[in-house]
N, C-alpha and C positions, 0 to 999 in steps of 0.2 A: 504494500500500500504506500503510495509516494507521501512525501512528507510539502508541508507549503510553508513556506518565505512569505510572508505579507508585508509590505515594505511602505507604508504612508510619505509621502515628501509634502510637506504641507504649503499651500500652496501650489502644487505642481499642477501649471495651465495645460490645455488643451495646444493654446500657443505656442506655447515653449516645448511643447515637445515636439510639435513641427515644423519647431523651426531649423531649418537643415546648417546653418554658421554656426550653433552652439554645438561645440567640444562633447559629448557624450558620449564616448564608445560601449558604453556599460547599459544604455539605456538602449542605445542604436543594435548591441548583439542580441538583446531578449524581441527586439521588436524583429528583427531578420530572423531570428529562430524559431517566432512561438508571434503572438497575437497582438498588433496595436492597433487601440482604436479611435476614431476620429475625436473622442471626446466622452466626458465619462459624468454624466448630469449629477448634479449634487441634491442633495435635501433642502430642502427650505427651511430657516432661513441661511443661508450657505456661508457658513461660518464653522469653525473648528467640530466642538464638542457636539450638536445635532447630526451632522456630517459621520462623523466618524462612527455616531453611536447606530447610525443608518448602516453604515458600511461594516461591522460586528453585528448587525440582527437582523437584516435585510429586510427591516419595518422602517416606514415611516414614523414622524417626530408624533403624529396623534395617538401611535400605537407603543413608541417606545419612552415619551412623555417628557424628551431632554427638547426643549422649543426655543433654545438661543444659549448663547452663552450666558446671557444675563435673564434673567426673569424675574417677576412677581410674584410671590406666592402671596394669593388673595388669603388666602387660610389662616397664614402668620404675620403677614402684614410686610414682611420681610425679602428683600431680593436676594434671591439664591445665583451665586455666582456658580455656574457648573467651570467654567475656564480654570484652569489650576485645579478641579476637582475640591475648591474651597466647601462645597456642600456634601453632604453624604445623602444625596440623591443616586443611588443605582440604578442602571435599564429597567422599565418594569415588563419588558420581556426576555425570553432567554439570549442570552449572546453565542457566538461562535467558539468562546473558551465552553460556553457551560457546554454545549452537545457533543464538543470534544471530550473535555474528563467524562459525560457521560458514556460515550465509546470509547474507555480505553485510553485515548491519547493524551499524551500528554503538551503542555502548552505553556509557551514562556513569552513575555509581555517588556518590552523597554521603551520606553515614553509613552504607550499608548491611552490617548483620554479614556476618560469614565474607567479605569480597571483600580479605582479605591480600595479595598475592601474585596475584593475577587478572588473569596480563598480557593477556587476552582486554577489558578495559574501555578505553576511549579516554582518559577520563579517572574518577580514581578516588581520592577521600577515604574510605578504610575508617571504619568507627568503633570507635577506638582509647581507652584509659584514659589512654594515657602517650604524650605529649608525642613523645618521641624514636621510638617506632614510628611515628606518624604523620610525621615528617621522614622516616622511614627507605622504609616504601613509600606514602608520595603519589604520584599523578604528578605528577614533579616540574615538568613545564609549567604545568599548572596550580596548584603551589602558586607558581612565581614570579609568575606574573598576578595573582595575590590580591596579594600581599606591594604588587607595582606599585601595586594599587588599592588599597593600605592596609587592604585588610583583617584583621584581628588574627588574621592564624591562628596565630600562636605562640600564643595563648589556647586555643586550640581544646579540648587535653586536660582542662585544667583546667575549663573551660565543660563537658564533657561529664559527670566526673567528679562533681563537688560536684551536687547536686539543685537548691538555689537556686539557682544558673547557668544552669541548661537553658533558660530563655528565651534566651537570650543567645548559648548552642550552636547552638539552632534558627535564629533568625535568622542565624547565620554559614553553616548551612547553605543556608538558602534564599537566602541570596546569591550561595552558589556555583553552587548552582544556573541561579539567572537568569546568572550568567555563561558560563557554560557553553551554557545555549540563544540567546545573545547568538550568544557567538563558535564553537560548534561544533554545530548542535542535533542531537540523537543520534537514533537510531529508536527507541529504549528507554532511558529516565530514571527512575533509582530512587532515590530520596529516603526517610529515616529520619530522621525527627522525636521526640525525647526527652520533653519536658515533661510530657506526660499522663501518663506512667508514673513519674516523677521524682516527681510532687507527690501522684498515690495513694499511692505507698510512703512518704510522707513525712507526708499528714495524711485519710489517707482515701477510699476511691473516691469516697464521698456527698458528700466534704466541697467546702466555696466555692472553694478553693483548686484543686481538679482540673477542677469543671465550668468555673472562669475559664480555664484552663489549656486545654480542648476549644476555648472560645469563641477564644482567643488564636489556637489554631491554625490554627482558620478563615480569622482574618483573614490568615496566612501564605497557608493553599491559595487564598485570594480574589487575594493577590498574582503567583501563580503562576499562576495561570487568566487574568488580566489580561495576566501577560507575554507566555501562550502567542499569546491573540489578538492581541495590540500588532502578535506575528511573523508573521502570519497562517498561523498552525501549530494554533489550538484547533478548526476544522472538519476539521481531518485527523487527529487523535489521541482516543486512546480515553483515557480518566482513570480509572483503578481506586484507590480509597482504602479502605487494608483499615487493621486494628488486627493484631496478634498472638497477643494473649488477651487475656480480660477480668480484672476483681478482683474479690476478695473482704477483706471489712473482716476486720482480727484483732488481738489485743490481748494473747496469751500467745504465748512464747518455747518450743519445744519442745527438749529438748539430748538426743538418744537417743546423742551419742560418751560421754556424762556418764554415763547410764547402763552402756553396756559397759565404761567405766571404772572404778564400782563393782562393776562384777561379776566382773574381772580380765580381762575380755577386749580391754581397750586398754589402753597404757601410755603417760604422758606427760611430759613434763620438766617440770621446776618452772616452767616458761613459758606449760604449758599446749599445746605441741603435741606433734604424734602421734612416738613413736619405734617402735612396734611394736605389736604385739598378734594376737588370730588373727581382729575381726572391725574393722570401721570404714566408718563413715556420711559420704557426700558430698552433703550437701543443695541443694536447689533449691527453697526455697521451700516451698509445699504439699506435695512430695514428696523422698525422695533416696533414692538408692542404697545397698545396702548390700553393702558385699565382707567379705568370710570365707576364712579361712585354709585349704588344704585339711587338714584332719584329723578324725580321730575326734569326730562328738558335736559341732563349731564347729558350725556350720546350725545345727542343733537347740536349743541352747545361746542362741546369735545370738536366733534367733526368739523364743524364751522370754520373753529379757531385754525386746527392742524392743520384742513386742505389749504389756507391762506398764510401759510408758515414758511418761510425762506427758506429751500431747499426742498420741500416736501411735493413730491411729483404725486404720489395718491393717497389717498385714504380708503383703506379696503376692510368691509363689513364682513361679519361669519357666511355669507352665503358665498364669500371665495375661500373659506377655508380648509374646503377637504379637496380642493381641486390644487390647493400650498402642501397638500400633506399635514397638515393643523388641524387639530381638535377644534369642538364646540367650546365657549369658554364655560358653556353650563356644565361640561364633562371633563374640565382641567382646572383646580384653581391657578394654573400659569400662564395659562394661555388669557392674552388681551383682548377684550372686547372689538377692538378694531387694530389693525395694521399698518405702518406706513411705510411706505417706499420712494428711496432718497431720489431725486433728480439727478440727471445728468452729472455730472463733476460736484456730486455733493456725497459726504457723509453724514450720518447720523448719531448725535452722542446726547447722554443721558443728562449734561450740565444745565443746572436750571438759571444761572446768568450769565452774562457774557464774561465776567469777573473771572468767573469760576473757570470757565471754559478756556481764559487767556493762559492758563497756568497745565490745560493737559499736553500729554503725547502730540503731534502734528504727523497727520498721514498723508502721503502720498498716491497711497493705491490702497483699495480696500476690496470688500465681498460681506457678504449678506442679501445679496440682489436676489432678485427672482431666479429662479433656475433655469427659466426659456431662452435668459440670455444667454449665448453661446459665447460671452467673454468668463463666465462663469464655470464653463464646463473645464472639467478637470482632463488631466493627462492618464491615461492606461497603456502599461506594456504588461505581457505575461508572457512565461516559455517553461515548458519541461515536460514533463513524458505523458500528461496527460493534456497538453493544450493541441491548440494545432498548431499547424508547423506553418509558415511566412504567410498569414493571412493580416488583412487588414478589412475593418467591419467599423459599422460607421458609431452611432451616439448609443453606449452605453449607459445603463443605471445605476448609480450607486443601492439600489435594491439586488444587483444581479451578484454582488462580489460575495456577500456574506453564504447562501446556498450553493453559490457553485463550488464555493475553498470547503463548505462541508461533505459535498459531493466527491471532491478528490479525497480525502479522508477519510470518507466512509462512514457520515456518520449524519443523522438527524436533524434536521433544524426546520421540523413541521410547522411554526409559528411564521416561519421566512415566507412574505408577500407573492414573492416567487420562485419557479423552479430555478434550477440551475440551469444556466446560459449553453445553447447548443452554440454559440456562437463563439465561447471561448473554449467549451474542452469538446475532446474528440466525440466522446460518447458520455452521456450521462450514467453518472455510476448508479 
């Protein structure tokens, strides 16, 4: 039974992977050997932690209930950040580690979001913000084997965190990695690589800086391909290299809590955060959420305000929700009453003054867009014994990857939206 590599590059475009000037030999031998495709659709809203948790359960964000990086929880009153895994929110349906340990195999995890608490991983580096969550659930065998080998993983959060570090995160990554297929090699290895998306949001999807950043990573997956065969493990294993979502270049700052703040529908302290109000906005980039107070005229009010908001291209009611892959909000308390989706060269952030706003991160490229848009759509290569051999096939799903890696496996994942993809392996197992 072959073993699968699952290899996330976050950020990895659709663009970039066809663009024929960028250095990648590592990406260019799996797509000549085994399957690339024109583009790889993302979850809604198309941002990291929903993305990923799509692509481990091959459910949509209504079904597996992680709806942004940021959210509301109406219940507690409180925003759950899932990014860094700051919340202990787990999938609320089965992932592709659990149908693996339930068949048998075994499964090992370095950076990949949402794997908190995932006592189903043999070994397992979440990807964490802060320092002390990662001491807290590592496994901890494997973090003293590093520590042994000197590896600087007390750095780790810090590497992840800061954007000019990501190079530095990734290689601590992919050493865990090689240690791991050294000393334990799993049937299923899921690796999550930062830089690409670090250094679009920092100077640009087009810019030098993000295709050096592609090229960089190459040479990691070049590393890792070398290890695989060293162990004579690369004829037995399939290699899936997907992206999450793609970018888009932007250069205005949208603030719609700023808006409901002049209109007296939020309240704030002299700090600049939220103490009340009857509406408030949880951004995710291209898009965020919007919650509303139950009463008289809030909706309507809300709506008003937003669609006339600097930067704000729509304001979208629950009857576009299941067509976003999004809950009802009367069957999530995270999910927002209404939706917004940024305009043209605009992003969307959470700051409810302009004060406030003067003092965050500056982006140059972002995601959270709609999924239709094909600047969005993410990059796929795969190759090994059960793909096909030099095919190209056009817009993949991020629903397709989680059943088909269970399908080479050999193992269950009846809750997955769909089957597994005749498109990328030979024959369904």
């Amino acid at each position: 039974m072959p073993a699968v590599v699952l290899v996330s590059i976050d950020g990895f475009s659709a663009a970039l992977a066809a663009d024929p000037a960028l250095r990648t030999p590592a990406l260019r031998g799996l797509a000549a050997r085994g399957v690339a495709a024109a583009g790889l659709r993302p979850a809604f809203p198309s941002v990291t932690w929903p993305c990923h948790t799509t692509l481990i359960t091959g459910t949509a964000p209504a079904r597996h209930g992680i709806l942004g990086n940021e959210v509301l929880d109406r219940a507690s009153g409180v925003v759950l950040c899932h990014e860094g895994d700051r919340c202990d929110t787990p999938p609320r349906v089965p992932t592709l580690w659990d149908a693996a340990a339930d068949g048998g195999r075994s499964v090992a995890a370095l950076c990949w979001p949402k794997t908190r608490g995932a006592t189903r991983l043999a070994d397992n580096v979440p990807e964490f913000l802060d320092q002390e969550l990662f001491e807290a659930w590592v496994s901890q065998p494997l973090w003293d084997e590093a520590r042994a080998l000197r590896l600087p993983v007390e750095r780790y959060a810090e590497w992840s965190r800061v954007r000019a570090l990501s190079p530095l995160q990734d290689w601590l990554t992919l050493e865990l990695a090689r240690h791991v297929l050294r000393q334990r090699p799993p049937d299923l290895l899921l690796v999550h690589f930062l830089t690409l998306d670090s250094f679009q949001h920092e100077f640009g999807p087009g810019s030098p800086e993000a295709r050096w950043a592609l090229e960089h990573l190459d040479m990691l997956l070049t590393t890792l391909l070398a290890d695989l065969d060293a162990g004579g493990r690369l004829a037995t294993t399939d290699v899936i290299v997907i992206g999450d979502h793609g970018f888009v270049e932007v250069g205005r700052r949208s603030l719609p809590n700023d808006a409901l703040r002049a209109a007296g529908l939020l309240r704030v302290n002299t700090s600049g955060q939220v103490t009340g109000g009857e509406a408030r906005v949880v951004a995710n980039g291209g898009s965020a959420h919007v919650y509303v107070a139950p009463g008289r005229g809030h909706l309507e009010r809300a709506r008003e305000v937003l669609a006339a908001a600097p930067g704000v291209a729509e304001v979208l009611g629950p009857e576009t929700f299941a067509d976003l892959g999004l809950p009802r909000p009367q069957d999530d308390p995270t999910q927002g009453d209404l939706v917004l989706h940024a305009a043209e060269g605009w992003f969307i952030t959470r700051h409810a003054t302009v004060e406030d706003a003067a003092t965050a991160l500056d982006y140059r490229g972002t995601h959270g867009h709609r999924p239709d848009d094909p600047r969005l759509h993410a990059g796929f290569v795969a190759a090994g014994p059960s793909i096909h051999t030099g095919t190209r096939v056009g817009v993949l799903d991020q629903l397709d990857i989680a059943p088909t890696a269970a399908a080479i496996l050999g193992v269950a994942l009846p809750t997955a939206e769909r089957p597994p993809s005749p498109l990328i392996l030979r024959r369904a197992r």
